[in-house]
N, C-alpha and C positions, 0 to 999 in steps of 0.2 A: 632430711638429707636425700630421700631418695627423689624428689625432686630433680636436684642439684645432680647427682649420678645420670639421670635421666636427659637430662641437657647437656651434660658431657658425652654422654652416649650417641647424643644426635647430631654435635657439633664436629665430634670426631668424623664420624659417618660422613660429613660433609667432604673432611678435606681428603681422607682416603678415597673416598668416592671420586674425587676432583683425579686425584694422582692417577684410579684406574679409567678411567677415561684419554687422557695423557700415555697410559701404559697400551691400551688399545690400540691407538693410534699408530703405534708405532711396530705393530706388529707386519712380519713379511709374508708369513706363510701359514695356509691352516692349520700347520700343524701345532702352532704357537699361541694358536686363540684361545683352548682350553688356561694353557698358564698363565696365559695374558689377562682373563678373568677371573684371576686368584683375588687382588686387590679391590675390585668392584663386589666379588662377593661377600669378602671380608666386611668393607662396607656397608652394605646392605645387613648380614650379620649384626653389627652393630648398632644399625638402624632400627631391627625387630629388637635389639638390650632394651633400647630408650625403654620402648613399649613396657617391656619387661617390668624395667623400674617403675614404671607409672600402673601398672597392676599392684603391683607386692606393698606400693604407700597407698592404694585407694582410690587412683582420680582415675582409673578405668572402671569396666566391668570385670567380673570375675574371668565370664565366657575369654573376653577380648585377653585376662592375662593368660587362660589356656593355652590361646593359638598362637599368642609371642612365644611362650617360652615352648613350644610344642617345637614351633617352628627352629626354635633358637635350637633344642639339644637335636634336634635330627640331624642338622646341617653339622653342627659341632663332633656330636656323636657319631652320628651315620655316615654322612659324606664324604666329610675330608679325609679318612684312612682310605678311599676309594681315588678321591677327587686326585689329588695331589701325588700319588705313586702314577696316575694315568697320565697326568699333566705332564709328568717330566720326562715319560716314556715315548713319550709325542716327538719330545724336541731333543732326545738322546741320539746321537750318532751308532750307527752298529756297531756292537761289540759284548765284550761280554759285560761290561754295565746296564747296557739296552738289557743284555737277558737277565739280570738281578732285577733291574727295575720292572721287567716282567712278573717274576715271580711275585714279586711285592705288591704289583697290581692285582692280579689272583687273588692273592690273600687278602688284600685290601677290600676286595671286593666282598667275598665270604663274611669276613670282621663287618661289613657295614649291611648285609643282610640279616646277621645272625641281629646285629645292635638295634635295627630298625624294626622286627621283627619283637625285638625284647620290648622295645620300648612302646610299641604298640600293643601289646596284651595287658603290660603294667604299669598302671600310671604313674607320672613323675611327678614330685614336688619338689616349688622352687623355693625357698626360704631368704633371708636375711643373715648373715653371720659374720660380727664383725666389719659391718660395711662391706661386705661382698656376697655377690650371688650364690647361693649352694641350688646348685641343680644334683638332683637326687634320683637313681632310679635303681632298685636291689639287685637288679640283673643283670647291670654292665659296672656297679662299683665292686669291681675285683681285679687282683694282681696282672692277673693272665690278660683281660680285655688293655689293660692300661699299656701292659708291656707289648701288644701287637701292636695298639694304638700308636705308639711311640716307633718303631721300628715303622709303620707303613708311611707318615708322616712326615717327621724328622730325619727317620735312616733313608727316607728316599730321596730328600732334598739335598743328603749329606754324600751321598753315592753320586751325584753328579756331575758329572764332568765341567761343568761350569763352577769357576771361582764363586761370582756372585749367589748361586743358588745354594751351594755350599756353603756358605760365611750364612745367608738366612737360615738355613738349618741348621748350623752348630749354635748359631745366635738363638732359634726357638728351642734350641734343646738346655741350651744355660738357662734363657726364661723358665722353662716347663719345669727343670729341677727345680730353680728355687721357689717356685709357687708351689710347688708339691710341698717342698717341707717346709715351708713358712706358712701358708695356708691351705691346707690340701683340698676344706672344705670349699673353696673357690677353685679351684682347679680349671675347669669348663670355664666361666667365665673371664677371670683373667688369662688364660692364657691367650683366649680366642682375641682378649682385649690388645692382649700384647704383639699378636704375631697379626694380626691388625695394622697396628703402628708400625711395624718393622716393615710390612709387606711392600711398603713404599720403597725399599731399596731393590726391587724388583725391576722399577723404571731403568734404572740403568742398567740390568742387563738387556732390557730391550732397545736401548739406546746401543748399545756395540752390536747387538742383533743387525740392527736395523741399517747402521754403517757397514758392516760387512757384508751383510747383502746389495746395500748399492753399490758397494768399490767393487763385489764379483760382477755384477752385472756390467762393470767400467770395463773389468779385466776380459771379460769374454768376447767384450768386444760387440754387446749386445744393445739394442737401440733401448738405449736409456732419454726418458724424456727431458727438457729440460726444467722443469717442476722438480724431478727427482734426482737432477743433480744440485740444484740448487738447497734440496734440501739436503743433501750429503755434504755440501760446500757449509752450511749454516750449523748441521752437526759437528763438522770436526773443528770447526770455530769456536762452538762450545766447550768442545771436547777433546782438546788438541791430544792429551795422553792415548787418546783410542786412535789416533792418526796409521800408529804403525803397531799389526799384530806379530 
């Protein structure tokens, strides 16, 4: 089977990978790049599972399944309590959300030293259980890492003033419960698998992004090319509900 997991792993990576590309593109402002490489890293995430899975059945080397899953729990582990409270802090309007989503990066930030940190002095094992990955390591499997984990991740995406990024967050917090209590021992795995697959409904908050930056640039009355209106004529074509905010 882990074959089979391992080709799923890669094939997904493909089309998330297609979406963040598409989700790139469509970004307006710097400040939106970090978020807007949520989906491409997800992907690639996914990409190092493959590996994963081709270590833990045998058709790699040992070393080579080291550095997937090495790679895999750092990103999982370490980064995205970082990643993701930074990402939304970027594209937050001022107020007092901006300044929770502050704090949350702080702490985000702490939580992913303290984890990167753990997970480098102790090594981790990655196992098989039930058809799913158990990534293992005794220094971050506790209450307290999981409950920050959750709050820097989920409670940042759920703080945000944006409908779309908000619905992804309440959606990876319903995922993250029931993987908890249905399988806990995949945890890391599925859930990264999950909020992977969802991460594609990101596209379309970059798509109303991307429309209301070209209708401000109409409204300001500023020299919009006509490439760029053309492409705002072909968005709201698409997208005729985003027409009017």
């Amino acid at each position: 089977m882990d074959i089979y997991f391992s080709v799923l792993n890669f094939t997904l990576s493909g089309a998330i990978g297609l979406v963040g590309i598409f989700t790139l593109r469509k970004v307006s402002t710097p400040k939106e790049v970090l978020f807007a490489l949520l989906p491409l890293l997800f992907a690639l995430h996914q990409f190092t599972e493959g590996f994963v899975w081709l270590g833990v059945g045998g058709y790699i080397g040992h070393r080579a399944l080291e550095i997937a899953s090495g790679i895999f729990i750092y990103y999982a582990q370490g980064l995205l309590p970082f990643i993701i409270p930074l990402a939304i802090w970027f594209i937050e309007k001022d107020g007092y959300k901006k300044k929770l989503l502050g704090i949350l990066t702080v702490l985000g930030f702490f939580l992913a030293v303290y984890t990167m940190y753990a997970l480098s002095n102790i090594p981790s094992t990655v196992t098989v259980v039930n058809n799913a990955l158990f990534y293992n390591n005794p220094s971050t499997a506790n209450i307290y890492d999981a409950l920050l984990y959750i709050l820097t991740t989920c409670g940042a995406l759920m703080l945000s003033s944006s409908i779309s990024i908000s619905l992804f967050g309440f959606l990876n917090l319903i995922g993250l419960t029931i993987i908890f209590l249905l399988r806990p021992y995949g945890f890391t795995s599925l859930w990264c698998l999950y909020a992977a697959v969802i991460s594609g409904l990101l596209y379309f908050y970059f798509i109303e992004r991307r429309i209301k930056f070209l209708q401000n640039l109409k409204e300001k009355k500023e020299n919009i090319s006509e490439k760029m209106q053309l492409e705002l004529d072909r968005l709201l074509e698409k997208h005729p509900n985003l027409r009017k905010f």
